[in-house]
BAKOL-907258 format. One record per residue: x, y, z of N, C-alpha, C, O, CB in turn. Coordinates in steps of 0.02 Angstrom, whole numbers. Each point is the difference from the previous one (the first is absolute). Glycine has a CB too. Layout:
n.u	n.v	n.w	ca.u	ca.v	ca.w	c.u	c.v	c.w	o.u	o.v	o.w	cb.u	cb.v	cb.w
X	Y	Z	X	Y	Z	X	Y	Z	X	Y	Z	X	Y	Z;
...
% end
This chain:
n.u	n.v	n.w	ca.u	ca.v	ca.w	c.u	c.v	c.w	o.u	o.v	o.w	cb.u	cb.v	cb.w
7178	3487	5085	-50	43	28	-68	-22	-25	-6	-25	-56	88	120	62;
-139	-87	38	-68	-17	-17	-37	48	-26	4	59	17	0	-129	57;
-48	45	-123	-45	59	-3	-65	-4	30	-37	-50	-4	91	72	-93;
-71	45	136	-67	-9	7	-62	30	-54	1	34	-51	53	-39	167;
-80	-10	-96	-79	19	-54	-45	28	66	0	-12	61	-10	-110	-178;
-19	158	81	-61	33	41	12	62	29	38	33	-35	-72	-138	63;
15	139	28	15	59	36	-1	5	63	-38	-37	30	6	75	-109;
68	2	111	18	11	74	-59	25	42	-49	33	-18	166	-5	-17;
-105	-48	81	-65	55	41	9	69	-1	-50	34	-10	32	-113	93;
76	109	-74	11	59	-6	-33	37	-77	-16	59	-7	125	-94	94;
-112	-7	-127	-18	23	-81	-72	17	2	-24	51	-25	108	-132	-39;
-128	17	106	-66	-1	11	-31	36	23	-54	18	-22	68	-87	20;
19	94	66	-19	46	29	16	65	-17	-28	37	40	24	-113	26;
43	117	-116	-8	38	-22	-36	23	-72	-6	55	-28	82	-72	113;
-97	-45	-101	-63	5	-57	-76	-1	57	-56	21	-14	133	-109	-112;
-57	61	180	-72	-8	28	-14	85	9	-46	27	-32	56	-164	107;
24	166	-40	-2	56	11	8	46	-61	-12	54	27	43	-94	79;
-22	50	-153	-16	23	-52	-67	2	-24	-30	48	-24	129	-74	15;
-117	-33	17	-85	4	-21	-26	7	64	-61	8	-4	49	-85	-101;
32	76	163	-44	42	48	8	68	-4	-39	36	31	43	-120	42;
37	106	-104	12	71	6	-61	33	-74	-42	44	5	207	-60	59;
-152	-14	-110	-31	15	-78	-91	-12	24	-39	41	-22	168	-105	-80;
-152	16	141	-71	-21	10	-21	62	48	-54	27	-12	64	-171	1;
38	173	75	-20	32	52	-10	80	-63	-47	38	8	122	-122	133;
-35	92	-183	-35	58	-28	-43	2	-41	-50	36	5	124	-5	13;
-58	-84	-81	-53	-21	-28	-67	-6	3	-41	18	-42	117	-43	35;
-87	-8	75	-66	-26	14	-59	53	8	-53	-2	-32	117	-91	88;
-48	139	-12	-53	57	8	1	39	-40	-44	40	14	43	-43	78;
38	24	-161	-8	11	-57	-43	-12	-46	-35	40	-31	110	-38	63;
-71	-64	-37	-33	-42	-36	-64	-13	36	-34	-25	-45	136	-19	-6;
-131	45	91	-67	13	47	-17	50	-20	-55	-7	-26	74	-37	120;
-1	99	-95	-25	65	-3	-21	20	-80	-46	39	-15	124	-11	126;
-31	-67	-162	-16	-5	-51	-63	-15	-40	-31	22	-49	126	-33	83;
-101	-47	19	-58	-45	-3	-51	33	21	-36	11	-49	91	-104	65;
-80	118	37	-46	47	31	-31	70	-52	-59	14	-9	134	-57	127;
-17	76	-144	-3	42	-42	-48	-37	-64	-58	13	-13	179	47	63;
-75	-109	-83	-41	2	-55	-52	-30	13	-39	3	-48	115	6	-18;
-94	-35	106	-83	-23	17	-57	59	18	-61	-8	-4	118	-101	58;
-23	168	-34	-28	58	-4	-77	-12	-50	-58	-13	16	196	77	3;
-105	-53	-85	-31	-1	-80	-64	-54	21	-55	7	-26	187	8	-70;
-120	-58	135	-71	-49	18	-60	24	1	-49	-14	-35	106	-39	97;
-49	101	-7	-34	46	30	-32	53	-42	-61	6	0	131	-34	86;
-32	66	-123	7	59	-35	-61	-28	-75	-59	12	-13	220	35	70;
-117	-81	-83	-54	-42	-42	-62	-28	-8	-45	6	-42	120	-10	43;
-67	-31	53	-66	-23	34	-56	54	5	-52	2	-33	125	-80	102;
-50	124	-20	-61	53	15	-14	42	-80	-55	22	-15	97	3	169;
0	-22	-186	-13	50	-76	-38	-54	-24	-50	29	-22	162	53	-13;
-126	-177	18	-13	-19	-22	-91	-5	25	-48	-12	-37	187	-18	5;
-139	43	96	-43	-8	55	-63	79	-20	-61	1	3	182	-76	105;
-68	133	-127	-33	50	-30	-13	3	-52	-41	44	-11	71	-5	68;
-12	-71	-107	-29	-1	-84	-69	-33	5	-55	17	-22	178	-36	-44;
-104	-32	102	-80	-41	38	-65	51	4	-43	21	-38	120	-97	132;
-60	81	-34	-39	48	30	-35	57	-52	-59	17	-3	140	-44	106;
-21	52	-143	-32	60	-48	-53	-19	-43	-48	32	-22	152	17	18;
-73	-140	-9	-24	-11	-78	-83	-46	55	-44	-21	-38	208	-6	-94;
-176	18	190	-65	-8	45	-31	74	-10	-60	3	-12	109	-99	112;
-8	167	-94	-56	40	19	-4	3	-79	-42	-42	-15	54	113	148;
12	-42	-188	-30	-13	-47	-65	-28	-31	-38	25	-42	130	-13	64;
-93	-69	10	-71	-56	-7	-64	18	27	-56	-17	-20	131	-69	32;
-53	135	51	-42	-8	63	-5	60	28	-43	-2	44	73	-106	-20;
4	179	-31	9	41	22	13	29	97	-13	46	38	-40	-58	-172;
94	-72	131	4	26	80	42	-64	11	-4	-48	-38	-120	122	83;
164	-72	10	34	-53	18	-36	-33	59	44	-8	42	60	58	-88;
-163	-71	69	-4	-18	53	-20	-89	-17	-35	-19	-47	4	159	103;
53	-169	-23	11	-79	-1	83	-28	-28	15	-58	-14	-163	55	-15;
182	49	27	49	-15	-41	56	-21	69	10	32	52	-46	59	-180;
60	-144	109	61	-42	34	59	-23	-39	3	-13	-60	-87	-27	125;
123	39	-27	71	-9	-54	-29	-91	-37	1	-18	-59	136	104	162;
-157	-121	-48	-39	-83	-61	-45	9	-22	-20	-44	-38	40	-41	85;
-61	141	-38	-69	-4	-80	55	52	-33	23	-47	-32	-198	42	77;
207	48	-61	48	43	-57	26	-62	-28	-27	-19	-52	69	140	109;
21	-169	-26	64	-36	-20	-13	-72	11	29	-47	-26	51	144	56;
-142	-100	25	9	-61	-15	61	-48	60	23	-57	-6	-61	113	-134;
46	-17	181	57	-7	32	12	57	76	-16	60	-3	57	-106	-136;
-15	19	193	-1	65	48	67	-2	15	12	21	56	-129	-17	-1;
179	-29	-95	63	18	12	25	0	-53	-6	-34	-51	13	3	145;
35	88	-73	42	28	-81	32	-66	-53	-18	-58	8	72	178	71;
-17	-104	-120	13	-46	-48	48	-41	12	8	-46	-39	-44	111	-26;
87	-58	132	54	-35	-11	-27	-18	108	44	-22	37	74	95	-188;
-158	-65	169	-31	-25	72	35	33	44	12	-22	56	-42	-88	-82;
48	165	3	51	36	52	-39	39	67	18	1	58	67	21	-170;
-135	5	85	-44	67	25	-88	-26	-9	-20	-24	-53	130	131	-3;
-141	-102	96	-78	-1	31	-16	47	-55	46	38	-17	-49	-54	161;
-51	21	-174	-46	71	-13	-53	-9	8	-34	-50	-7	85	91	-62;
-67	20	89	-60	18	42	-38	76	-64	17	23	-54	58	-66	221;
-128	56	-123	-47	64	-49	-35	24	47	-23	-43	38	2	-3	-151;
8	106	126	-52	17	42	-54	79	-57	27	49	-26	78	-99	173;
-172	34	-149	-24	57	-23	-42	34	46	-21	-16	55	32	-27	-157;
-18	104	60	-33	51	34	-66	-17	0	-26	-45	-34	103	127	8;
-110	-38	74	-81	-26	0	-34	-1	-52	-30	-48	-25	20	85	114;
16	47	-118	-37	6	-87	36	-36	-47	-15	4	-59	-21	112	70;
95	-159	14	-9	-56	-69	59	44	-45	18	-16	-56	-178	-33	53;
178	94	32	35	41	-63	58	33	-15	14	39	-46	-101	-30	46;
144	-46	83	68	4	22	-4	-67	17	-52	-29	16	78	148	23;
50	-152	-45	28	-62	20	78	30	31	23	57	5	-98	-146	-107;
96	35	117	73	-8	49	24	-58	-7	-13	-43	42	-16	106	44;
59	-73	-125	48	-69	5	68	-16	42	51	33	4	-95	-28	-112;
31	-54	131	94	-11	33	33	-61	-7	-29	-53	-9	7	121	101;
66	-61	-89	48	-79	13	39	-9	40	52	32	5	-51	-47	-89;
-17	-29	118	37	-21	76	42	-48	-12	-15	-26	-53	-73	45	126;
138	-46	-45	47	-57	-18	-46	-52	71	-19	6	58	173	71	-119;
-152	-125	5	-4	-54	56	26	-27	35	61	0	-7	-99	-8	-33;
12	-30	96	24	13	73	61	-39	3	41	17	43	-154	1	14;
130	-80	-103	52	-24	10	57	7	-52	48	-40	-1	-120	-22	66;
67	109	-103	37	23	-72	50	66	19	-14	55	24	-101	-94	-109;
168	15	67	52	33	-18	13	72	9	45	33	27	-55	-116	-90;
-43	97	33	-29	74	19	-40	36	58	-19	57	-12	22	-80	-90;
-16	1	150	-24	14	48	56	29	44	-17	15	57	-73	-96	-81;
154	90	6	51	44	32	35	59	-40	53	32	6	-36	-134	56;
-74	100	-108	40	61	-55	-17	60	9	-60	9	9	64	-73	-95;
28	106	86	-32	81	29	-56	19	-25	-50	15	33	148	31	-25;
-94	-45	-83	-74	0	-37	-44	-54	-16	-15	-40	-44	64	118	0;
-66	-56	114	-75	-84	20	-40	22	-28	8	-21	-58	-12	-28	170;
-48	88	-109	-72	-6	-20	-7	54	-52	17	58	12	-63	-104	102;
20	25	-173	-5	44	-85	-75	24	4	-52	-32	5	138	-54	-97;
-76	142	89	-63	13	-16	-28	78	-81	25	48	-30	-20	-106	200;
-52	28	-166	-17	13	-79	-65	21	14	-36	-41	30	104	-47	-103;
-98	159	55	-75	0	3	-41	15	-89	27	-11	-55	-7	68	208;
-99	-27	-139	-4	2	-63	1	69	-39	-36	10	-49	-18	-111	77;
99	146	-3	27	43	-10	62	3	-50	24	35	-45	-80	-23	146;
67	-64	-70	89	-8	-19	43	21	47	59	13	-14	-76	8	-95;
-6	-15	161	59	1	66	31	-47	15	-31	-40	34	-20	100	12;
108	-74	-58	67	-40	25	-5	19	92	-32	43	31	127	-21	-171;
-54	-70	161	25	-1	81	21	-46	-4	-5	-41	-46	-58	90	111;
99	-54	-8	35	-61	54	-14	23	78	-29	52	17	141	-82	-106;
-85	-18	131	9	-14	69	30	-30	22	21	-41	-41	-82	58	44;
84	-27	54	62	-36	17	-32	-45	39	-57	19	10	148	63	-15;
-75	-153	41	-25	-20	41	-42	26	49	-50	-30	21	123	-16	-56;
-53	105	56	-19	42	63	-44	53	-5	-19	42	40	117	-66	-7;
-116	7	-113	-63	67	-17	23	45	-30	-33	29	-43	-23	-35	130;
139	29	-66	17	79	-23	-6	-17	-62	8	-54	-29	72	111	110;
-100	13	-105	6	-8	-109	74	28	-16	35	47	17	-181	-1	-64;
148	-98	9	89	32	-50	-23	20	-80	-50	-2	-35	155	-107	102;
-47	125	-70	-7	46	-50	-16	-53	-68	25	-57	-1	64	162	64;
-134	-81	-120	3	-68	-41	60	-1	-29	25	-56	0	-139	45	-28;
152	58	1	40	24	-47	73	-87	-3	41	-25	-39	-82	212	77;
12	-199	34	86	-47	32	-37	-73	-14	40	-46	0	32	131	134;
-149	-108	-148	-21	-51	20	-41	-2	-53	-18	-59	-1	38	55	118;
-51	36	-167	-42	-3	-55	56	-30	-49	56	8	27	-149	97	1;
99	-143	-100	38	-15	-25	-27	49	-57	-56	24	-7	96	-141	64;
36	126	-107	-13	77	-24	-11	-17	-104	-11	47	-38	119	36	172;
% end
C-alpha cells in the first residue's frame, strides 16, 4: 500500500469554508470595534481643543480669532480621523466646536458622525443626517 502525503480536496474545502464562515462573522465585528474606539479621537480632540480655547480666553478675555490651528497647531484630531472646526459668537464670548470625520475615513459611516462641544460644556452628536443622538451612546465615558 502507498502512502499519500498531503490533503484531499474534500479536507480543503472544508477548512476553506470554515474560515469563510469565522471571517463572515468576525469581520463586521471587528469594524465596528474599530469605529467605536476611534470614537475617543473625536471626544479628545474637542476637550483638548477646549482647554485651548479656555487657556486663549484667559489671556484675552474673549475667544474671537481662535481656530482649532492657532489653539493646536493642527485642524485634525490626533489620530486624522475627524476635521475640527470652531465657530464664535460675535461678542467674542461663546464658541462651538465640532468634529467631523473625514471624508474618506472609516468613520464617515458611524452613527455618531459629528461631536460637538461648546463653551459651555455642552456635549452633542449627530448622525449623518443631522438628527442629534443621544451623547450618553457616543461620548466615551
Amino acid at each position: 500500500m502507498k502512502n499519500r502525503a498531503g490533503f484531499s480536496l474534500i479536507e480543503l474545502m472544508i477548512v476553506t469554508v470554515i474560515v469563510a464562515i469565522l471571517s463572515t462573522l468576525a469581520l463586521p465585528a471587528y469594524v465596528g470595534f474599530v469605529r467605536e474606539s476611534r470614537r475617543s479621537d473625536a471626544a479628545i480632540s474637542l476637550m483638548e481643543l477646549a482647554a485651548a480655547a479656555e487657556r486663549h480666553y484667559a489671556d484675552n478675555r474673549n475667544f474671537s480669532g481662535v481656530t482649532p490651528a492657532a489653539l493646536l497647531g493642527r485642524s485634525l484630531s490626533d489620530d486624522g480621523q475627524y476635521m475640527l472646526a470652531m465657530t464664535v459668537s460675535e461678542d467674542g464670548q461663546r464658541y462651538s466646536a465640532t468634529a467631523t470625520p473625514v471624508n474618506e475615513g472609516s468613520q464617515t459611516h458611524d452613527r455618531c458622525y459629528r461631536y460637538m462641544l461648546d463653551s459651555a460644556g455642552q456635549r452633542g452628536n449627530e448622525s449623518r443626517s443631522g438628527d442629534v443622538i443621544s451623547t450618553s451612546s457616543c461620548w466615551p465615558e
